[in-house]
mmJSON file of the N, C-alpha and C atoms, coordinates in Angstrom:
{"data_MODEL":{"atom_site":{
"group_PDB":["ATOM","ATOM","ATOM","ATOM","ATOM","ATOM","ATOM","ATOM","ATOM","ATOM","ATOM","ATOM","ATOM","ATOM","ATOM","ATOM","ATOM","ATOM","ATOM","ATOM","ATOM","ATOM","ATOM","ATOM","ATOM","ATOM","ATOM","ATOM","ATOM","ATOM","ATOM","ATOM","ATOM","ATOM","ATOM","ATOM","ATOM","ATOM","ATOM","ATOM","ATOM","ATOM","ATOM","ATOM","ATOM","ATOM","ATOM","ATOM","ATOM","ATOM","ATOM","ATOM","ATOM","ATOM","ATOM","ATOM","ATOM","ATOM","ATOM","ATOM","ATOM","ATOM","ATOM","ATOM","ATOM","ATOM","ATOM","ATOM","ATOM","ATOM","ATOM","ATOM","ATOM","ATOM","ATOM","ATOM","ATOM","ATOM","ATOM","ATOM","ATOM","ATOM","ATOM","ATOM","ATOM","ATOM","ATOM","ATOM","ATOM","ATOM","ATOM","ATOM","ATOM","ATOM","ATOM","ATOM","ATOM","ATOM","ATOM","ATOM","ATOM","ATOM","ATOM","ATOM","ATOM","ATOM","ATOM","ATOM","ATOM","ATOM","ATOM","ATOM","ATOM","ATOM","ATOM","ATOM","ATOM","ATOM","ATOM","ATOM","ATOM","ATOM","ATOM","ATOM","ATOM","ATOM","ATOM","ATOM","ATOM","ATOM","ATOM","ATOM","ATOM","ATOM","ATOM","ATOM","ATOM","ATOM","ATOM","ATOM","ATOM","ATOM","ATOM","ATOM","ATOM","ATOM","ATOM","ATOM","ATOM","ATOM","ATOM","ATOM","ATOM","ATOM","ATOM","ATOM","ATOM","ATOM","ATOM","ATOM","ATOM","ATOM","ATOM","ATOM","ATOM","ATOM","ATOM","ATOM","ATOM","ATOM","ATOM","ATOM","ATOM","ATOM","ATOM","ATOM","ATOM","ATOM","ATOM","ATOM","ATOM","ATOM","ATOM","ATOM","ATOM","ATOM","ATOM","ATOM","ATOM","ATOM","ATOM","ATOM","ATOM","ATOM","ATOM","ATOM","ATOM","ATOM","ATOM","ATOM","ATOM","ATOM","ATOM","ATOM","ATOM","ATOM","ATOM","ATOM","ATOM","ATOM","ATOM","ATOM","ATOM","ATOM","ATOM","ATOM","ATOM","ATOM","ATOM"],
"id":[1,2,3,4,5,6,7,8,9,10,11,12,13,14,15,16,17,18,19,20,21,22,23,24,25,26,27,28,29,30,31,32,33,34,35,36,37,38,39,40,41,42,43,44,45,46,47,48,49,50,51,52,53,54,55,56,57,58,59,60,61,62,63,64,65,66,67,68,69,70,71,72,73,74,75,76,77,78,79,80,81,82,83,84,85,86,87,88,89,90,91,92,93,94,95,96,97,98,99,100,101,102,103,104,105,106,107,108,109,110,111,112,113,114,115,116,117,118,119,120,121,122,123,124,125,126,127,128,129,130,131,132,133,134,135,136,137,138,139,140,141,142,143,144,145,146,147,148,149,150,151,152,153,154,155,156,157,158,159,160,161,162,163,164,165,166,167,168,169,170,171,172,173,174,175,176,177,178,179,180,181,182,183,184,185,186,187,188,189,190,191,192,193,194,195,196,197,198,199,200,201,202,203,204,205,206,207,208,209,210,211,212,213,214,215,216,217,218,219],
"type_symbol":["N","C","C","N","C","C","N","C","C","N","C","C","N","C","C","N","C","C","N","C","C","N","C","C","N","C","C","N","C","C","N","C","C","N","C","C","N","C","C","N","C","C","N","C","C","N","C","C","N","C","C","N","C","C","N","C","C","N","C","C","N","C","C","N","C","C","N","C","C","N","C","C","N","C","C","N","C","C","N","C","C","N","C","C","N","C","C","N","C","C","N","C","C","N","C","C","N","C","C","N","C","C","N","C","C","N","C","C","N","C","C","N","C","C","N","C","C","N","C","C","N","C","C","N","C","C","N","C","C","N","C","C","N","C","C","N","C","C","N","C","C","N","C","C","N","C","C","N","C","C","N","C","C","N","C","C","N","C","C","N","C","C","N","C","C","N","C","C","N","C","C","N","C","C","N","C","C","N","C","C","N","C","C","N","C","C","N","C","C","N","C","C","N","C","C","N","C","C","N","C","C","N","C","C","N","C","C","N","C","C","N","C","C","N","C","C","N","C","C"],
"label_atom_id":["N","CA","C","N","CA","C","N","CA","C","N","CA","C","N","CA","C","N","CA","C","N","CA","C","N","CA","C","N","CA","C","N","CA","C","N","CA","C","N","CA","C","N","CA","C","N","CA","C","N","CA","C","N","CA","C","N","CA","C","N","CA","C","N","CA","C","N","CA","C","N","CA","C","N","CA","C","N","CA","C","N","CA","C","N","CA","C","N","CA","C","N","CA","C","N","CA","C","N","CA","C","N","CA","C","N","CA","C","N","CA","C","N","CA","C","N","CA","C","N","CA","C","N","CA","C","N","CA","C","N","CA","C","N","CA","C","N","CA","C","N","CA","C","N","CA","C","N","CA","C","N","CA","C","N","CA","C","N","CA","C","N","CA","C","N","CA","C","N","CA","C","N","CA","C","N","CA","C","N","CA","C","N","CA","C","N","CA","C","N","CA","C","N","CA","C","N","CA","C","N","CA","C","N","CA","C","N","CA","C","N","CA","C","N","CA","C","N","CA","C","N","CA","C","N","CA","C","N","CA","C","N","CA","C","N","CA","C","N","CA","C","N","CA","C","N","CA","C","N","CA","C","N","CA","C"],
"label_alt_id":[null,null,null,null,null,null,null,null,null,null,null,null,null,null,null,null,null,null,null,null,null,null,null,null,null,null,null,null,null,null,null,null,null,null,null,null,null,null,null,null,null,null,null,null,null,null,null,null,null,null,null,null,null,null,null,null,null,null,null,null,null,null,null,null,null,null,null,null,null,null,null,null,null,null,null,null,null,null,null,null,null,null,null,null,null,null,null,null,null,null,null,null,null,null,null,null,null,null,null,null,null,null,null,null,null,null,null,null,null,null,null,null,null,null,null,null,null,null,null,null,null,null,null,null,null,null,null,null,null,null,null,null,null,null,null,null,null,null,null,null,null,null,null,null,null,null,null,null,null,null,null,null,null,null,null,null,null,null,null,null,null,null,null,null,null,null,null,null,null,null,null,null,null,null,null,null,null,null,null,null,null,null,null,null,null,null,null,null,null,null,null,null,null,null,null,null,null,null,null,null,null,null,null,null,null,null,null,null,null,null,null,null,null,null,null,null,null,null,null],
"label_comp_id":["UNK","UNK","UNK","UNK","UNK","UNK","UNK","UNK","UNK","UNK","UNK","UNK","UNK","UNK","UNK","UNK","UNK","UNK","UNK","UNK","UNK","UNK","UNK","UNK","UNK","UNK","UNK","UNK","UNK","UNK","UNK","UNK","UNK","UNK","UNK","UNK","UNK","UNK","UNK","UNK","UNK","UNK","UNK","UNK","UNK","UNK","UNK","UNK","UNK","UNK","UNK","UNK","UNK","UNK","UNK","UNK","UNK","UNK","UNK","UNK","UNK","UNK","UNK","UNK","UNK","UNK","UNK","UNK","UNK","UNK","UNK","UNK","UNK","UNK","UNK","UNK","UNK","UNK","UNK","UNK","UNK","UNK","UNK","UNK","UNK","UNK","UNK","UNK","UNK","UNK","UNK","UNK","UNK","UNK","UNK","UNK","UNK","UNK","UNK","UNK","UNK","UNK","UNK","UNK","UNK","UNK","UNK","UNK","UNK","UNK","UNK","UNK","UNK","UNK","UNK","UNK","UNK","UNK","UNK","UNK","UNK","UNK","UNK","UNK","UNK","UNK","UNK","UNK","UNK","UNK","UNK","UNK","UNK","UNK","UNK","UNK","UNK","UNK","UNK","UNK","UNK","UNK","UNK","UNK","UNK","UNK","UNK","UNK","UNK","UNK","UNK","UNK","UNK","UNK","UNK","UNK","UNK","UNK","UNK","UNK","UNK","UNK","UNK","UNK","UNK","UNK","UNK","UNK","UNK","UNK","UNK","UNK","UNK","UNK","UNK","UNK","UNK","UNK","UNK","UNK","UNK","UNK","UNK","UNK","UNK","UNK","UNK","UNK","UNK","UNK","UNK","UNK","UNK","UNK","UNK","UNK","UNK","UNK","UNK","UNK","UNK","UNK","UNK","UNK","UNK","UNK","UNK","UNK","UNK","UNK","UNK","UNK","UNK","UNK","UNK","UNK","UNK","UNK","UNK"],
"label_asym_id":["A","A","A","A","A","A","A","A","A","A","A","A","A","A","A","A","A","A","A","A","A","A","A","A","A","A","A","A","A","A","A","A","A","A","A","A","A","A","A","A","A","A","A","A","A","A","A","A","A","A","A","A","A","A","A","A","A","A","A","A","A","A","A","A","A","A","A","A","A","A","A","A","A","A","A","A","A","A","A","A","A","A","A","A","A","A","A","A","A","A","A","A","A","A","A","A","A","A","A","A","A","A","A","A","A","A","A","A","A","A","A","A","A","A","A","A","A","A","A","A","A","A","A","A","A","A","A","A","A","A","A","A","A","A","A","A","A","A","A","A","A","A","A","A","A","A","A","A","A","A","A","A","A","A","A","A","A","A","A","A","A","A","A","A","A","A","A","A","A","A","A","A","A","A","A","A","A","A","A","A","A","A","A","A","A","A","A","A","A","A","A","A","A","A","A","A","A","A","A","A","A","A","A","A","A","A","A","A","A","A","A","A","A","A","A","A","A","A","A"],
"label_entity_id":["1","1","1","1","1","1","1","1","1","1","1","1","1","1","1","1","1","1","1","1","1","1","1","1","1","1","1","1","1","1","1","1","1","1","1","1","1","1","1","1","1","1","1","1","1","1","1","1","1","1","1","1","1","1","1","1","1","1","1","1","1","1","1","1","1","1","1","1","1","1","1","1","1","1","1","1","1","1","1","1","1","1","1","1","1","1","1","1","1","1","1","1","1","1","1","1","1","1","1","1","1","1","1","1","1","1","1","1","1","1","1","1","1","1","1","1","1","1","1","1","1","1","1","1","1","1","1","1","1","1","1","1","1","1","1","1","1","1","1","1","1","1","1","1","1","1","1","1","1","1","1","1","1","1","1","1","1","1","1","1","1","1","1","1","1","1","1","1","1","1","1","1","1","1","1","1","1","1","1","1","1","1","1","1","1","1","1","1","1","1","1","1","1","1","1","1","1","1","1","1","1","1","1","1","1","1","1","1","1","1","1","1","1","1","1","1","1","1","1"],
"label_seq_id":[1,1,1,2,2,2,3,3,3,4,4,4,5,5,5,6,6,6,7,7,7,8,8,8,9,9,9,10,10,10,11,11,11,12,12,12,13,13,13,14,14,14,15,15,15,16,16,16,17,17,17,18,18,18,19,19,19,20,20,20,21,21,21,22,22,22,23,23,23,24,24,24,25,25,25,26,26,26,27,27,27,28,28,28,29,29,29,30,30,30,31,31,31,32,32,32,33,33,33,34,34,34,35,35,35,36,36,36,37,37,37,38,38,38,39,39,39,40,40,40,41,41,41,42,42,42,43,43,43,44,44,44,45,45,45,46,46,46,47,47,47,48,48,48,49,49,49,50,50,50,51,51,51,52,52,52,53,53,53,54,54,54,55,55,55,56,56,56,57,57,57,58,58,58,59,59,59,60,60,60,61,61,61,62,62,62,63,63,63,64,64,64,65,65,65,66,66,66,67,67,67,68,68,68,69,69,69,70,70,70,71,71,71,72,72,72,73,73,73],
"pdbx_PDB_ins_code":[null,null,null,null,null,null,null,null,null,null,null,null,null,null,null,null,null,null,null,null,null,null,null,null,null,null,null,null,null,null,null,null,null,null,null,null,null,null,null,null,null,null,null,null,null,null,null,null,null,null,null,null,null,null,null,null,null,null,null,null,null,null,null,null,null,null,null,null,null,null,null,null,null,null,null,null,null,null,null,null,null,null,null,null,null,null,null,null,null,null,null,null,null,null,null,null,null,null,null,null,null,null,null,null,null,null,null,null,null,null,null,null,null,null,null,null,null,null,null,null,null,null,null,null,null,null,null,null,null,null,null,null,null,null,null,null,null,null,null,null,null,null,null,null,null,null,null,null,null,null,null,null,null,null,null,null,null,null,null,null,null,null,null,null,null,null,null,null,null,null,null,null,null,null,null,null,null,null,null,null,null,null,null,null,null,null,null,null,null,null,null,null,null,null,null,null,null,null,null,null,null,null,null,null,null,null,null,null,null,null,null,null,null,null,null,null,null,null,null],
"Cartn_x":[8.126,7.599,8.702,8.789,10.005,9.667,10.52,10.619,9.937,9.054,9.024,9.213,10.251,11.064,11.882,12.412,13.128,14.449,15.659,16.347,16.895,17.573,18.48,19.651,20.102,21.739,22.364,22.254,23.265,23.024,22.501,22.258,23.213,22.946,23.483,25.28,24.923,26.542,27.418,26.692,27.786,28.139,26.74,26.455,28.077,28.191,29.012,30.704,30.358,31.603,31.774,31.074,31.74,31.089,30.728,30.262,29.028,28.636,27.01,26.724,27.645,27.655,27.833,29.267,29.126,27.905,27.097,25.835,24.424,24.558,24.165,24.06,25.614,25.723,25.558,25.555,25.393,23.91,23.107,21.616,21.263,22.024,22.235,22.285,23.088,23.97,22.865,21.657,21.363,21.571,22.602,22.926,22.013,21.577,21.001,19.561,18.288,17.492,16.746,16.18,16.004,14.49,13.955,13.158,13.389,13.253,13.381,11.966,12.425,11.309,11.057,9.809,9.157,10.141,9.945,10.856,11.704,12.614,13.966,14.775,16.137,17.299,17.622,16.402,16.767,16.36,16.221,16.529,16.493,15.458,15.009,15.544,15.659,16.687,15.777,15.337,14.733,15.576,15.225,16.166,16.919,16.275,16.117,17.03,16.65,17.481,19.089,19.367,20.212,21.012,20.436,21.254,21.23,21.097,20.907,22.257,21.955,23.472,24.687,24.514,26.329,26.406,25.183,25.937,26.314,25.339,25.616,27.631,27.718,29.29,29.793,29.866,30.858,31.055,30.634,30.845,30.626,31.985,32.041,30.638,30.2,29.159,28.249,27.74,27.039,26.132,27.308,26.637,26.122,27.021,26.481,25.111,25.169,23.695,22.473,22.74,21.664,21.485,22.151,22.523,21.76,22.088,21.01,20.133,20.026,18.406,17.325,17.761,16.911,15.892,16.741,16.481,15.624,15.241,14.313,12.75,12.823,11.582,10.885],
"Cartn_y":[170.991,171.883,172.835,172.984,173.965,175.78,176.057,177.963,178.24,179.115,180.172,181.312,181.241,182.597,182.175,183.715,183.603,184.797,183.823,185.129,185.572,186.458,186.629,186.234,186.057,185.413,186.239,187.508,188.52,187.876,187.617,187.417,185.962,185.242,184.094,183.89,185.31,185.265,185.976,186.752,187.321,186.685,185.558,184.66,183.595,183.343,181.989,182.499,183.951,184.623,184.126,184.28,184.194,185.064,185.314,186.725,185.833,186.758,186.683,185.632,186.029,185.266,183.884,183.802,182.186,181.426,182.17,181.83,181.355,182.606,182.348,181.043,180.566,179.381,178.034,178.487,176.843,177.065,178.097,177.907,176.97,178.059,177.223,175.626,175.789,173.889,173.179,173.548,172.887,172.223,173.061,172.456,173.094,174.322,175.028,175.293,174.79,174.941,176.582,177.32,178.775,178.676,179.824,180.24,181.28,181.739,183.287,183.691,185.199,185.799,186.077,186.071,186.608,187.557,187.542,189.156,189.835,188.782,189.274,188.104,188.716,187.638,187.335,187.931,187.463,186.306,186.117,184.256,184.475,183.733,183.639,182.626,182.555,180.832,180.878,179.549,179.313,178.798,179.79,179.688,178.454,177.559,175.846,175.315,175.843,175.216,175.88,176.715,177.61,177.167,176.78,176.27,174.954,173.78,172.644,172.889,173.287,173.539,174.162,174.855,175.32,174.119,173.098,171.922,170.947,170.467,169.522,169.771,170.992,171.514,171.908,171.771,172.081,173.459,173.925,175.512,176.299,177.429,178.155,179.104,179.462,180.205,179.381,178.217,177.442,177.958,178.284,178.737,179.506,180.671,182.417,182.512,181.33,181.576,180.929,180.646,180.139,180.893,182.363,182.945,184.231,184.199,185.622,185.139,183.933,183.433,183.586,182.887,182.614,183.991,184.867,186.546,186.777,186.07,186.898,185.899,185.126,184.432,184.87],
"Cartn_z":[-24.465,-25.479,-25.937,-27.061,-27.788,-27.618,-27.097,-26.988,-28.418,-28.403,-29.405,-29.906,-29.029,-28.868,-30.381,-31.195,-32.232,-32.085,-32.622,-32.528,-34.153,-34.144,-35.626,-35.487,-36.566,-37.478,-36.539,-36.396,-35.553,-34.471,-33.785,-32.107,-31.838,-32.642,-32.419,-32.953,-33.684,-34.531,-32.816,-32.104,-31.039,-30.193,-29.903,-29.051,-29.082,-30.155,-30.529,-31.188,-30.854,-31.331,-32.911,-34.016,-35.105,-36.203,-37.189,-37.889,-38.19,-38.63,-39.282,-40.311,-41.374,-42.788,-42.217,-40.581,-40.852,-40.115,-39.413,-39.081,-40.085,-41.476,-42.485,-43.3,-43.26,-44.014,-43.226,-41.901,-40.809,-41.196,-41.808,-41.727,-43.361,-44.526,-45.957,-46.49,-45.187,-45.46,-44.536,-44.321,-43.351,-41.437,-41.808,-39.976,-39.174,-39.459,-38.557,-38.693,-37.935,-38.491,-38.363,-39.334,-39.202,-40.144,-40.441,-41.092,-41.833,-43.207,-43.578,-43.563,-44.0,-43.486,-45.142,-45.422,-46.214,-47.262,-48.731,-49.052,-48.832,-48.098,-47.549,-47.204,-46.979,-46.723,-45.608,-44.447,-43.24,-42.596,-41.765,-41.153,-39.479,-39.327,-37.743,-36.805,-36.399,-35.369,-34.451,-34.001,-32.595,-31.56,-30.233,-29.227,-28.984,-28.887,-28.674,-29.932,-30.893,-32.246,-31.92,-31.824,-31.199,-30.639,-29.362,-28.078,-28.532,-28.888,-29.52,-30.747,-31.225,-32.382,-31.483,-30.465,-30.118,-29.278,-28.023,-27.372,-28.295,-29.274,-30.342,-31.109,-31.469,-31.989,-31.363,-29.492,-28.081,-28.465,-29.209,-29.078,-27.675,-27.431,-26.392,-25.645,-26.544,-26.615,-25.826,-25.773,-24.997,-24.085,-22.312,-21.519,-21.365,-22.05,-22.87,-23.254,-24.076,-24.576,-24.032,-23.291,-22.055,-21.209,-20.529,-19.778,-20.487,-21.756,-22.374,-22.409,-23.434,-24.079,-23.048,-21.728,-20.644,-20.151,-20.634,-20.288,-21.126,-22.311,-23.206,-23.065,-22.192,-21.919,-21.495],
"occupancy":[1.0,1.0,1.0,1.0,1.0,1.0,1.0,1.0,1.0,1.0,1.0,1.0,1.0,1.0,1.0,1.0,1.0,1.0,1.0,1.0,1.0,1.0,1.0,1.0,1.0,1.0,1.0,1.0,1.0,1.0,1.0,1.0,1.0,1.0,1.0,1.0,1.0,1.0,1.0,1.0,1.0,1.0,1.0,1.0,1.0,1.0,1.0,1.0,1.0,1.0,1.0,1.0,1.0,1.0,1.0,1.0,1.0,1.0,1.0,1.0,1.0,1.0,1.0,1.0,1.0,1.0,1.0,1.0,1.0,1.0,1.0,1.0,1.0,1.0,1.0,1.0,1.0,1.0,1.0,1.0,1.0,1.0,1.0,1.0,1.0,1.0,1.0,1.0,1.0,1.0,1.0,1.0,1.0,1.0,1.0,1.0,1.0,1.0,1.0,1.0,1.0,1.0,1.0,1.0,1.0,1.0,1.0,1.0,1.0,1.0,1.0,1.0,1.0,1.0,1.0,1.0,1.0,1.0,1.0,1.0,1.0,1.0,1.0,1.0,1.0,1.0,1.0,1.0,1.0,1.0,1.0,1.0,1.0,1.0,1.0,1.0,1.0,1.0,1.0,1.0,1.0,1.0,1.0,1.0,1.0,1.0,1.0,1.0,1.0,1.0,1.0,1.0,1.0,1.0,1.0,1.0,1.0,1.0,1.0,1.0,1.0,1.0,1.0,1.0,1.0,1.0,1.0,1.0,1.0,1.0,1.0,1.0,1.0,1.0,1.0,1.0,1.0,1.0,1.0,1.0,1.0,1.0,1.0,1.0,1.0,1.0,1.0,1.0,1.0,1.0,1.0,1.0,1.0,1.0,1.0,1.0,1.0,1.0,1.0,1.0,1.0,1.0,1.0,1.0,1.0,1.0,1.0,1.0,1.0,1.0,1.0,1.0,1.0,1.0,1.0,1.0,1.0,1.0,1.0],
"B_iso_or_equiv":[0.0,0.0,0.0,0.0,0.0,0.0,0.0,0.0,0.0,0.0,0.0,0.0,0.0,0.0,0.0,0.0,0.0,0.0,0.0,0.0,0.0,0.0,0.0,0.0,0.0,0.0,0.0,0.0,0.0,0.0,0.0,0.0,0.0,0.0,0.0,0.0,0.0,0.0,0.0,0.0,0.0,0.0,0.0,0.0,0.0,0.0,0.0,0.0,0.0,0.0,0.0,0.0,0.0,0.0,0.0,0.0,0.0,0.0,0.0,0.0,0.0,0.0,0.0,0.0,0.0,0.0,0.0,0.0,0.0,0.0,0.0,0.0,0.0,0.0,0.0,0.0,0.0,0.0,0.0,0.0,0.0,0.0,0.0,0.0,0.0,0.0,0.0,0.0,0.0,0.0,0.0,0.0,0.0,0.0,0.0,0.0,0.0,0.0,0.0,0.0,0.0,0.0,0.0,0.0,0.0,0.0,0.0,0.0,0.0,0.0,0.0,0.0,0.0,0.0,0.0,0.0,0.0,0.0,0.0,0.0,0.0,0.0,0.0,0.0,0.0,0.0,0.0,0.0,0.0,0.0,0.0,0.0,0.0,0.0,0.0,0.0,0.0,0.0,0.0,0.0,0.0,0.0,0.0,0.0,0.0,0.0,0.0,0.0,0.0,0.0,0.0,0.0,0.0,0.0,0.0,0.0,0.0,0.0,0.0,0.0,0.0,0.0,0.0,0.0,0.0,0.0,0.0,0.0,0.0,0.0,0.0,0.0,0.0,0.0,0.0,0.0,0.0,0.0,0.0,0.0,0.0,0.0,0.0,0.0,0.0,0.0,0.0,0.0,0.0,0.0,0.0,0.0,0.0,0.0,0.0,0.0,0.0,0.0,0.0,0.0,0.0,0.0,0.0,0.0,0.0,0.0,0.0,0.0,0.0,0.0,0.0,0.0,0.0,0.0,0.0,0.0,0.0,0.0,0.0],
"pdbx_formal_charge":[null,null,null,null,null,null,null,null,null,null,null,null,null,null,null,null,null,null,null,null,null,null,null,null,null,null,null,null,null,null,null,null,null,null,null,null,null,null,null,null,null,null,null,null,null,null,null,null,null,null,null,null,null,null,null,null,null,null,null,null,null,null,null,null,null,null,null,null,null,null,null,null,null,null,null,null,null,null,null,null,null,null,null,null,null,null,null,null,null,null,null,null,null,null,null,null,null,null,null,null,null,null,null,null,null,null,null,null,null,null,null,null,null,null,null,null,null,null,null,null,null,null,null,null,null,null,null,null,null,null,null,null,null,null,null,null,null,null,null,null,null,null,null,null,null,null,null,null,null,null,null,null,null,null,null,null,null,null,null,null,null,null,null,null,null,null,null,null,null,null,null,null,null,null,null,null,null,null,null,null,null,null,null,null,null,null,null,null,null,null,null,null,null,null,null,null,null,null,null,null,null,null,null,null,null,null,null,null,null,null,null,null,null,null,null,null,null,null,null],
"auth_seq_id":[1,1,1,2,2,2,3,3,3,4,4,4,5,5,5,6,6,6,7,7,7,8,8,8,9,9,9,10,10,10,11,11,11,12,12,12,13,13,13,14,14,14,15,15,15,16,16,16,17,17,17,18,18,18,19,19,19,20,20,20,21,21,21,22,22,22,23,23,23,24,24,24,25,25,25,26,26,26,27,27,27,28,28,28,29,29,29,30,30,30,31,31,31,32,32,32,33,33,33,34,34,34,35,35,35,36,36,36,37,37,37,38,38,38,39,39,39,40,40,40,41,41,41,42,42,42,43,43,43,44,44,44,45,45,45,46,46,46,47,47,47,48,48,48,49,49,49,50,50,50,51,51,51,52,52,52,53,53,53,54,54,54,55,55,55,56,56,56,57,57,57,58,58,58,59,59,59,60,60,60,61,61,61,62,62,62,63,63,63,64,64,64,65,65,65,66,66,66,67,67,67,68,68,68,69,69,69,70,70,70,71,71,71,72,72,72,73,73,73],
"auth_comp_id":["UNK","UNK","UNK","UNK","UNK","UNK","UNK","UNK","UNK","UNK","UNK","UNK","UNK","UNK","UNK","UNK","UNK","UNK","UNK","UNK","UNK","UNK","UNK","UNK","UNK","UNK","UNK","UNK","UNK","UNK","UNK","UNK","UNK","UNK","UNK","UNK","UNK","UNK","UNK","UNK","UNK","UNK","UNK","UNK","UNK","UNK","UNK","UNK","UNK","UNK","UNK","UNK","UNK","UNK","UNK","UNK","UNK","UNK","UNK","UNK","UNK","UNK","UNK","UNK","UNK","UNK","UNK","UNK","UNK","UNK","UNK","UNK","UNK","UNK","UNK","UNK","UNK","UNK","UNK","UNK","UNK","UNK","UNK","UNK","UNK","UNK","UNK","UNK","UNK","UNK","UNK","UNK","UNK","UNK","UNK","UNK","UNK","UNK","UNK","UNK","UNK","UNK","UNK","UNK","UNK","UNK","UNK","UNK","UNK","UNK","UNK","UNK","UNK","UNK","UNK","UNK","UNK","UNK","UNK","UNK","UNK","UNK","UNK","UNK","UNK","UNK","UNK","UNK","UNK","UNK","UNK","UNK","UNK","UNK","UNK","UNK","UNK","UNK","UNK","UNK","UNK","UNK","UNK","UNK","UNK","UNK","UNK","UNK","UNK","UNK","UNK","UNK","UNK","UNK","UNK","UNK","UNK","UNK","UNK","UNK","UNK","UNK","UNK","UNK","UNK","UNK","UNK","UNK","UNK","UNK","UNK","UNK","UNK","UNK","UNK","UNK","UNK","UNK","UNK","UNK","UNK","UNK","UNK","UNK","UNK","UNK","UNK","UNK","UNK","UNK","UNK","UNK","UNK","UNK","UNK","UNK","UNK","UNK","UNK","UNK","UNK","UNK","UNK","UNK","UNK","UNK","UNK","UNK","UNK","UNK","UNK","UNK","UNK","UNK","UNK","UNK","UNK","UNK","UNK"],
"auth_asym_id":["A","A","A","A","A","A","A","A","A","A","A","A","A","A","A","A","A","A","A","A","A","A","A","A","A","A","A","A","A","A","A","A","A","A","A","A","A","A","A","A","A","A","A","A","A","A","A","A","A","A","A","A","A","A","A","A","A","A","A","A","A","A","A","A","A","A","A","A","A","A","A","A","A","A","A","A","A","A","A","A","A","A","A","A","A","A","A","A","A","A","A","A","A","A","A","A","A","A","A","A","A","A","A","A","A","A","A","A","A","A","A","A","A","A","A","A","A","A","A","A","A","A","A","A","A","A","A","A","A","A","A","A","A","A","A","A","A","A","A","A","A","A","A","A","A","A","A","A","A","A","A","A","A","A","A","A","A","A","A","A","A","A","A","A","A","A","A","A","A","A","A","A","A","A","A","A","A","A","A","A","A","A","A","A","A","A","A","A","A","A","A","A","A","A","A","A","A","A","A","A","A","A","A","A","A","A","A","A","A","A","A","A","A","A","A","A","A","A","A"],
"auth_atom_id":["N","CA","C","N","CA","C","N","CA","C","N","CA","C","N","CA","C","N","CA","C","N","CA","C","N","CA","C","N","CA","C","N","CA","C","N","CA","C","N","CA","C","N","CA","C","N","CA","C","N","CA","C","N","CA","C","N","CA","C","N","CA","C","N","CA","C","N","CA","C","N","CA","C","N","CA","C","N","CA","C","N","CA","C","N","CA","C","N","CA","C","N","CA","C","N","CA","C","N","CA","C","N","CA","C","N","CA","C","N","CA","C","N","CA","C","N","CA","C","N","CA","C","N","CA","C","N","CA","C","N","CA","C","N","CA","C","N","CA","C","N","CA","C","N","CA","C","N","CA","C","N","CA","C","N","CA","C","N","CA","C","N","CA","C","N","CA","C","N","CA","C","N","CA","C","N","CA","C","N","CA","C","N","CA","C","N","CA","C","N","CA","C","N","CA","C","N","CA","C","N","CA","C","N","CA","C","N","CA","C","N","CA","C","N","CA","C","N","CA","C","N","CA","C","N","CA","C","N","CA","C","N","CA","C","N","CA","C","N","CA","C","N","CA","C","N","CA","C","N","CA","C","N","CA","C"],
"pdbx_PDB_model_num":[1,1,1,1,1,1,1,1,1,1,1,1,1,1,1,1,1,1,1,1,1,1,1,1,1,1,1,1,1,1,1,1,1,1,1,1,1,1,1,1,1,1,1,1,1,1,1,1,1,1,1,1,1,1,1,1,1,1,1,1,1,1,1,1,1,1,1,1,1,1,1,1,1,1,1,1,1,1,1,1,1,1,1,1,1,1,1,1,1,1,1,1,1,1,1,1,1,1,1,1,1,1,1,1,1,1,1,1,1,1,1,1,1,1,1,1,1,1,1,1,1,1,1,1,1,1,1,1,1,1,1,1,1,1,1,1,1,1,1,1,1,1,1,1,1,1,1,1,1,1,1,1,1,1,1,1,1,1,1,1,1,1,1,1,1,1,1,1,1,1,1,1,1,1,1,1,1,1,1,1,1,1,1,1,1,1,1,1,1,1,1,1,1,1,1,1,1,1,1,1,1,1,1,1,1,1,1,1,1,1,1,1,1,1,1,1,1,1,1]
}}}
């Protein structure tokens, strides 16, 4: 069953060490699957989608983010 835990562009941008905007556009281009929110330009990530996109792109952030995420369950 998939987490329903959600995080933000920021969380995942510190997570993976890279800024916000380029979190933004892995969501734009499709790589990343997110949700926006209503009336605004913000954008939700699910934990699972998350961690699934930094093992899928060997990104460093990986274990990091298994190590926080796990914390917000």
């Amino acid at each position: 069953m998939k987490n329903k835990k959600w995080i933000t562009t920021g969380v995942l941008a510190k997570v993976s060490d890279v800024s916000t905007r380029t979190v933004c556009k892995w969501c734009d281009s499709g790589k990343l699957p997110h949700v926006k929110i209503p009336g605004s330009s913000d954008r939700r990530i699910r934990i699972d989608d998350a961690l699934d996109f930094l093992l899928k792109n060997k990104m460093p952030g990986y274990l990091l983010g298994i190590c926080f995420f796990t914390k917000l369950d």
